[in-house]
C-alpha angles and dihedrals in degrees: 000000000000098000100205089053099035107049086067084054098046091046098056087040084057095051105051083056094066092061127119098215109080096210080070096039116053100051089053086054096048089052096051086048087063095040084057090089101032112099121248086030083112095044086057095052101044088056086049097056103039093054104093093198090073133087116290089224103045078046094056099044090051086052093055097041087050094048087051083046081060082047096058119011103041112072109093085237108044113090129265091029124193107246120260088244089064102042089058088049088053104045082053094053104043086056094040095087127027093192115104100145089195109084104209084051100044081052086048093053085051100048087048091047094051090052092048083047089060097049093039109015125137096346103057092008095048092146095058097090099033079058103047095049093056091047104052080061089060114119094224104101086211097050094043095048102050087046083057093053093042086048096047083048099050087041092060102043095057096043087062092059105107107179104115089245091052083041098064095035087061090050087045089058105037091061098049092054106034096088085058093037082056103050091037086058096041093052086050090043093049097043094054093054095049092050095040085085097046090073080219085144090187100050086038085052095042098049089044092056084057096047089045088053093030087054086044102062091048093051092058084039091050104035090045107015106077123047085203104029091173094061088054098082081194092055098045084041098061087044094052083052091059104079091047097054083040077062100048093040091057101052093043074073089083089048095050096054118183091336096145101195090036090046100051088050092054096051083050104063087037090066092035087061095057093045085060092059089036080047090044088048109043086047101042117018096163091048091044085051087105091053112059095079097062097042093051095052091045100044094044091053100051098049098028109040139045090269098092104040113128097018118047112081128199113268080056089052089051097050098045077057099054088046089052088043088046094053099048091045107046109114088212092070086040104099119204123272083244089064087206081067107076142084122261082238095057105047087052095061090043083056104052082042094050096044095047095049107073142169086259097036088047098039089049096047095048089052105040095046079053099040098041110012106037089047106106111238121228084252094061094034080051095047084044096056086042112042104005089177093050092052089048098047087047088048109050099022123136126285088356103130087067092067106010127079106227101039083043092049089053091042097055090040090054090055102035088053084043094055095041105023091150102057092042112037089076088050091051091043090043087053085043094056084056094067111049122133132037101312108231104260094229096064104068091168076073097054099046096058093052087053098054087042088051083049090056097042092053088043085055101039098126095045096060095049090120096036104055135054097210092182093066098034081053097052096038105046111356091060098053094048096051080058098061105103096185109125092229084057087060095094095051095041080058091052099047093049088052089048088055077055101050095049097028081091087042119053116334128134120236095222082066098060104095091054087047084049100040080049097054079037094063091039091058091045147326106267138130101209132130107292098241100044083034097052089034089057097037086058102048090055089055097046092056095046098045108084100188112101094221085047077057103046093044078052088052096048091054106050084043088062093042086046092050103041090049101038109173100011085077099058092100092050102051098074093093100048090041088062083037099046096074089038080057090034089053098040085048096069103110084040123075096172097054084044092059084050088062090042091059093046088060106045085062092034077060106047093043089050095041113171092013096064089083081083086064094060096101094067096017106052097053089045086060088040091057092029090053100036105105094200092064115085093224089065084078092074097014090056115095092032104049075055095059091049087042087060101042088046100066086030080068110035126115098206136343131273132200092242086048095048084044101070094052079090073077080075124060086056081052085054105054093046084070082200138168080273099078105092086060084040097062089035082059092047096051087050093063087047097051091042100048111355086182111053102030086055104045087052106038117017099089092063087040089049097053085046089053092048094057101038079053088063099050111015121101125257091269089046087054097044086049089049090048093050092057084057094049094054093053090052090047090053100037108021088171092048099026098068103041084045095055092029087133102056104051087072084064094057100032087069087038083067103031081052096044101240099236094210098084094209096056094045085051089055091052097046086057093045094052090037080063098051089039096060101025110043110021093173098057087044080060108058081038097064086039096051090043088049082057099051090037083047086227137120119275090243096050081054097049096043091050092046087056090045094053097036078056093046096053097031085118088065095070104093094177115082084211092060094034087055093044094051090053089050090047097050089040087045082069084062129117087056130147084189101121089213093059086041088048084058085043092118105041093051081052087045090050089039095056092038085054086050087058095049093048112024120094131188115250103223098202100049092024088227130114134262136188102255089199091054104115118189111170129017095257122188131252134238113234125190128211099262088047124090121253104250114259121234089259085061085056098043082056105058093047083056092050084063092061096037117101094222092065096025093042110078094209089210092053085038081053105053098047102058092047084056099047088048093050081053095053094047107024129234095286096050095037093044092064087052086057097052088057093066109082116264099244088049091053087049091048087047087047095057102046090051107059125126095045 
C-alpha cells in the first residue's frame, strides 16, 4: 500500500465508518476489514492519528483499528504478519511526538504503545524506555504529561508478564529505573503540595494528575519489580514514606474545599497509596514484616480514634480496615502451634502484632466498630424502608466487604474476635447485659445500639458457643421483641430474626422451635393457619413481589428447604409455584445463578410430588435438555445440577415418555468430558435402564457402548467398576437384550477374569457381569467362550476350564451376598455335564455351591430347618418412618425387578439338589459317586446338611 496515495483512500474509507447511516457504514467497514492484512495499512493509520487537523472521531477509530492490528498481526507467528521493516517504522513514529492534545486518544496512544512493548519490549524496542524517561523531564506540561501516562501504561503491562524470562527482564528493569521512578514521584509530589495553597485549580490539578501516574508506575515497580523488596533500602524507603505523604495528603482535603474534579483525584491517590501497601503486603508479607507496626498504628488511629474526623472518607475507611483485616489474618505471621516450628520470620511478625494489639487497642476497637460503625445511618434505615431488596442485596453481595463500609466493618470484627476471642468475648457480653428488657420506642439512639450489639453477637455467634445460653436469651428477650409491633421496632424485629438464623445452627433446642415458627409466621403475615400451608403461601407471595434476583434466590432457598423437609405433605400447596416457576425460569435468562436457584427448587418439587411430576414434563423436560446440553453456554453453570433433576426425574417417573427418552443424545458429549459428573451420569443412565430396558437399549446402547468402550481405556478403577455396573444392571433387566446390546464389552471382561484382575473390586464386578450371562442367557455364553477361544487361540474347553478355576480362586473377592449366591447359581447352572473339563472343576463349583449355602441359608426357628433368606415371593410393602424417605417409583420398579430376578426366585438348595441329581442321573450312581469323592469330606458333610429333606 503506496502512502502517499493511499492515505487519501484510507481517510475517506475511515470516514465513511463514523457515519450514522448504515448504507454508508457496513461496506467501509467491509473494506477496512480487507485492508487489515494488506502492508502499509499501519503506516497509514498511524499518520492518520497522529495528524491533529483531522476529525476526532476519524482520529479515534484509526487508533482502534490500529490497536486490534497489534492484536492480530504483530506477533512474528500469526498470519499475515506485519514485516519486520514496518514494524520498526512504526515502533519509531508512535514514540516521535508526545502531544496528543485529546485525552481518550491520547489514552488510547498509550494503551497501543504498551501492547507493542509486550510483544517487543526491551529485545527489538530497546530505545522505549530510554525515550519515555527523557520525556517525562520535559518542561511542556502536555508533553510531559502524555510520556507519564505512556510510561504508567508500558510499566503495567510489563509488570503483569509472568513467564520466568519476562520475569527477570522486569526486575532488571525495575531496578535500573527506581531511583528515577522515585524522584519523579517525589517533584510531582512535592509540586502538588507547594501549589495546593495557591488556589491556582488548574496547576493543583495539573501537578496531582502527575503524582497520581507518577504513584502508579512505582506501585507496579514496587509490588512486581524486586524478588527480595526488603533488601532494596530505595524500595523500603519509598514504603516508610508512605504513611507521612498519606498525612499530608489528608489533610490537603481542607485546602481543596468542594472542588469536585480536584477533590475525586485526591481521594484517588489517597487510596492508591494505601493498594500499594495492601499490594506490598499480599505479594510480599516477610518482606512487609517492618512495616506492620506503622500501618497499624496508622491505620488504628485514623478509623478508630478522633484523628481522622473531618477528613477520612469512606473508601479510605474501608481500605485501613482491609489493611488491618489483612495483617491479623495473614497465615505468614500465624506460628505453629509447636512454637519451635516456625519460621524466624514469622515469630517476628507474631511479636510486633502481639505487642500492638493490646487490652486497651482490642477493647476500643470492638466497641467502637459496634457503637459507631455497625449503627445504620438514616440513609440506610431510609434505603431499607424504600427498597428493602436493594439494601439487602447492597448489604450481603458478593465480594462487598472488600469496598463498602458496613459488609468491610463485619468482616474485619469477625476476624479480629476470631483471632482474639478471649480478650473480647467479656467486652461483647458486658455490652449485651446493657441492653436487657423492651427499649422505649421514642429513643431510636437506643435502638439502634441494640441492634448493632445484636449484629455482633450474631457475627460472633460461633465464638460465643460456650458464653451465652441462647435459649434462654431467646425465650426471655428475643421472643418479646419480636412481639413489638411498633414500626420504629422494625428494624429491630429484623435484627433479632437474622440473629435466630445466625445461632439456629449453633445452639437451639428443637422443642423451641414452634414458638421460633408461630413467631416468622406472624412476621410474614398475620395469620392463624396451620404453620406449613401458612409459611408455603407466605413464601410464594413473597417470591413473586420481590423483584432482586439474590432476594429470589434467598425466596427460593427457603421454599427448597420447606419443599424438601416436608416431601409429600406439600404436594396440595404447590399448585401455585408449578404455573410461576417457567414465568421465573423465562425472566431468568440473562441470569444462571437465579436459574440454579430454580434447579434446586425442582429437584425437591420433584421428589416431593414423585409420580405426579410427569405432569410437569412440559416445562421440566426442555429445562434439562438446555441445563444438560454441553454446546449451550448456560450448561457451565446449569450443569450439576440439571444432572441432579435429570436423575430425580426418572427416579420419579411412572413410565417413559419419547421427549424423556429424547434427551438421553445429552449424553454421549457428557461421556467423552470424563468430569467430576460421572458418577450422576451412570446413576441417569441406570435409571433409563431400570425405567424402560427395551427401548432405551434398542435405541441408544451402541453409542453408549462405544462410549463405554473408550472411558474403559482411561478412567480410574472406581470409574470402571461404576461403567460395569451399568452393564450388569442391564443384564440383570433384559437378560435376552442386554447381552447382544453390550456384546462388546463382555470381551473385555471375559480376559478381565482368564488374567485375574488384581484390583478385588473390579474382579468382583466381572464375576457378577459373566455370572449373569452364565445363568440367564446359556446360549450367548456360549458364542462368547467360542469367540474368546478364538482371540486366546485355545480350545473352548481349555477356556472354560481356566474362567471356573479362576471364578473359584477369587470367589473371596465378592463382598455382596446377591452377587456370591449368584455366582454359585451360575457355576452349578453348567451342571448336568458329561464334559470332563467341567467334571475336573467338579469340587470347586461344590465348594462355591456350599460357600453360597452358608451366606444365604437361616435357620428357620419353628421348624428348626433352613430356608433361602434372599428367596422374595410377593412385592410386599415397606414400612416407612417418619425421618425416611417415601420410596420412588424406581424403588418400586425394583422391587418389582427383584421378583423376576433368579437370585431372589432361585432357592440355591433346591438349585442345588437338583443339579446334583440330574448329574447322578447323567452319570449313574458308579460314575457320579467318584466326582463326589473328589470334593473334600467336611464339604460333603456341610452339603449334606443343608440338603436334607430332599
Amino acid at each position: 500500500m503506496d502512502l502517499n496515495s493511499a492515505s487519501t483512500v484510507v481517510l475517506q474509507v475511515l470516514t465513511q465508518a463514523t457515519s450514522q447511516d448504515t448504507a454508508v457504514l457496513k461496506p467501509a467497514e467491509e473494506q477496512l476489514k480487507q485492508w487489515e492484512t494488506q502492508p502499509g495499512f499501519y503506516s497509514v493509520l498511524l499518520n492518520i492519528f497522529t495528524n491533529h487537523t483531522l476529525d476526532i472521531n476519524v482520529r479515534w477509530l484509526a487508533v482502534l483499528y490500529f490497536k486490534n492490528g497489534i492484536d492480530r498481526y504483530w506477533r512474528r507467528v500469526a498470519p499475515h504478519a506485519l514485516s519486520e521493516e514496518e514494524k520498526s517504522t512504526l515502533r519509531a513514529g508512535l514514540i516521535t511526538n508526545f502531544n496528543e492534545p485529546i485525552n481518550q486518544i491520547a489514552t488510547q496512544i498509550a494503551v497501543l504503545i504498551a501492547k507493542v512493548a509486550r510483544l517487543d519490549c526491551p529485545r527489538q524496542w530497546p530505545e522505549l524506555i530510554p525515550t519515555l524517561i527523557e520525556s517525562v523531564k520535559v518542561q511542556d506540561d502536555l508533553r510531559q504529561h502524555r510520556a507519564l501516562l505512556t510510561f504508567y501504561h508500558v510499566t503495567k503491562t510489563l509488570a503483569s508478564k509472568r513467564l520466568a524470562a519476562d520475569r527477570k527482564l522486569f526486575y532488571d528493569l525495575a531496578s535500573g529505573i527506581y531511583n528515577f521512578a522515585c524522584s519523579l514521584w517525589n517533584h510531582h509530589t512535592d509540586t502538588f503540595l507547594q501549589q495546593v495553597s495557591s488556589g491556582n485549580e488548574a496547576a493543583v490539578l495539573s501537578s496531582l494528575e502527575r503524582t497520581l501516574l507518577s504513584l502508579k508506575v512505582l506501585r507496579k515497580l514496587t509490588v512486581n519489580g524486586f524478588v527480595e523488596p526488603h533488601k532494596n533500602m530505595e524500595v523500603m524507603g519509598f514504603l516508610h514514606g508512605i504513611f507521612d505523604r498519606l498525612k499530608q495528603f489528608l489533610e490537603c482535603s481542607r485546602s481543596v474545599g468542594t472542588n469536585n474534579v480536584c477533590r475525586d483525584r485526591l481521594e484517588k491517590t489517597i487510596i492508591l497509596f494505601t493498594k500499594v501497601l495492601l499490594d506490598f503486603l499480599d505479594q510480599h508479607p516477610f518482606s512487609f514484616t517492618p512495616l506492620i507496626q506503622r500501618s497499624l498504628e496508622f491505620s488504628v488511629s485514623y478509623v478508630f480514634t478522633e484523628v481522622g474526623e473531618g477528613i477520612t472518607f469512606e473508601r479510605f475507611i474501608v481500605q485501613c480496615m482491609n489493611l488491618i483485616k489483612m495483617i491479623v489474618k495473614n497465615y505468614a505471621y500465624k506460628p505453629s502451634k509447636n512454637f519451635e516450628d516456625s519460621s524466624p520470620e514469622t515469630l517476628e511478625a507474631h511479636k510486633i502484632k502481639m505487642a500492638f494489639f493490646t487490652y486497651p487497642t482490642l477493647t476500643e476497637i470492638c466497641r467502637r466498630l459496634v457503637s459507631h460503625y455497625f449503627l445504620l445511618t438514616e440513609e440506610e434505615l431510609t434505603m431499607w424502608e424504600e427498597d428493602p431488596e436493594g439494601f439487602t442485596v447492597e448489604e450481603t453481595g458478593g465480594d462487598s466487604w472488600k469496598y463498602s463500609l458496613r459488609p468491610c466493618t463485619e468482616v474485619l470484627f469477625i476476624d479480629i474476635f476470631h483471632e482474639y476471642n478471649q480478650t473480647l468475648t467479656p467486652v461483647l457480653l458486658e455490652m449485651m447485659q446493657t441492653l436487657q428488657g423492651p427499649t422505649n420506642v421514642e429513643d431510636m439512639n437506643a435502638l439502634l445500639i441494640k441492634d448493632a450489639v445484636y449484629n455482633a453477637v450474631g457475627l460472633a455467634a460461633y465464638e460465643l458457643f460456650d458464653s451465652v445460653d441462647f435459649d434462654q436469651w431467646f425465650k426471655n428477650q428475643l421472643l418479646p421483641e419480636l412481639q413489638v409491633i411498633h414500626n420504629r421496632y422494625k428494624p429491630l424485629r429484623r435484627r433479632v430474626i437474622w440473629l435466630i438464623g445466625q445461632w439456629i445452627s449453633v445452639k437451639f433446642k428443637s422443642d423451641l422451635r414452634p414458638m421460633l415458627y408461630e413467631a416468622i409466621c406472624n412476621l410474614l403475615q398475620d395469620q392463624d393457619l396451620v404453620y406449613l400451608e401458612t409459611m408455603f403461601t407466605l413464601l410464594f407471595q413473597l417470591l413473586q413481589q420481590v423483584t432482586e434476583c439474590d432476594t429470589k434466590m434467598h425466596v427460593l432457598h427457603v421454599l427448597s428447604c420447606v419443599i424438601e423437609r416436608v416431601n409429600m405433605q406439600i404436594r396440595p400447596y404447590v399448585g401455585c409455584l408449578v404455573q410461576y416457576l417457567p414465568l421465573l425460569w423465562k425472566q431468568s435468562e440473562e441470569h444462571n445463578m437465579l436459574r440454579c436457584a430454580i434447579l434446586t427448587t425442582l429437584i425437591h418439587l420433584v421428589q416431593g410430588l414423585g409420580a405426579d411430576s410427569k405432569n410437569l414434563y412440559p416445562f421440566l423436560l426442555p429445562v434439562i435438555q438446555l441445563s444438560t446440553d454441553v454446546s449451550q453456554p448456560p450448561h457451565v453453570y446449569l450443569l450439576e445440577d440439571g444432572l441432579e433433576l435429570w436423575l430425580v426425574t426418572l427416579e420419579n417417573s411412572p413410565c417413559i415418555t419419547p421427549e424423556l427418552l429424547r434427551i438421553f443424545q445429552n449424553m454421549s458429549p457428557l461421556l467423552e468430558r470424563s468430569s467430576e459428573n460421572l458418577r450422576t451420569c451412570f446413576k441417569i443412565i441406570n435409571g433409563y435402564i431400570f425405567l424402560s430396558s427395551t427401548e432405551f437399549l434398542q435405541t441408544y446402547a451402541v453409542g453408549l457402548c462405544q462410549s463405554f468402550c473408550e472411558l474403559l481405556k482411561e478412567i480410574t478403577t472406581e470409574g470402571q467398576v461404576q461403567v460395569l455396573k451399568v452393564v450388569e444392571n442391564a443384564l440383570k433387566v433384559n437378560p435376552v437384550l442386554g447381552p447382544q446390546m453390550f456384546q462388546p464389552i463382555l470381551p473385555y471382561v471375559f480376559r478381565g477374569i482368564i488374567e485375574g484382575e488384581r484390583y478385588p473390586v473390579v474382579m468382583s464386578t466381572y464375576l457378577g457381569v459373566m455370572g449373569r450371562v452364565l445363568l440367564q442367557n446359556a446360549s450367548f455364553f456360549s458364542s462368547l467362550l467360542n469367540e474368546m477361544a478364538h482371540k486366546f487361540n485355545q480350545e473352548m474347553d481349555q477356556l472354560l476350564g481356566n474362567m471356573i478355576e479362576m471364578w473359584v480362586d477369587r470367589m473371596d473377592n465378592i463382598t455382596q451376598p446377591e452377587r456370591r449366591k449368584l455366582s454359585a447359581l451360575a457355576l452349578l447352572s453348567l451342571l448336568p455335564s458329561d464334559n470332563s473339563v467341567i467334571q475336573d472343576k467338579f469340587c470347586g463349583i461344590i465348594n462355591i455351591s456350599v460357600e453360597g449355602l452358608h451366606d444365604v441359608m437361616t435357620e428357620d426357628p419353628e421348624t428348626g430347618t433352613y430356608k433361602d433368606c434372599m428367596l422374595m415371593s410377593h412385592l410386599e410393602e415397606p414400612k416407612v418412618t417418619e425421618d425416611e424417605e417415601p420410596p420412588t417409583e424406581q424403588d418400586k420398579r425394583k422391587k418389582i425387578l427383584a421378583l423376576k430376578d433368579p437370585v431372589h426366585t432361585v432357592s440355591l438348595q433346591q438349585f442345588t439338589y437338583e443339579k446334583l441329581k440330574a448329574q447322578q442321573e447323567l452319570l449313574g450312581e458308579q460314575a457320579f459317586q467318584p466326582l463326589m469323592e473328589t470334593v473334600d469330606t467336611e464339604i460333603v458333610t456341610q452339603l449334606q446338611e443343608f440338603l436334607q429333606g430332599f
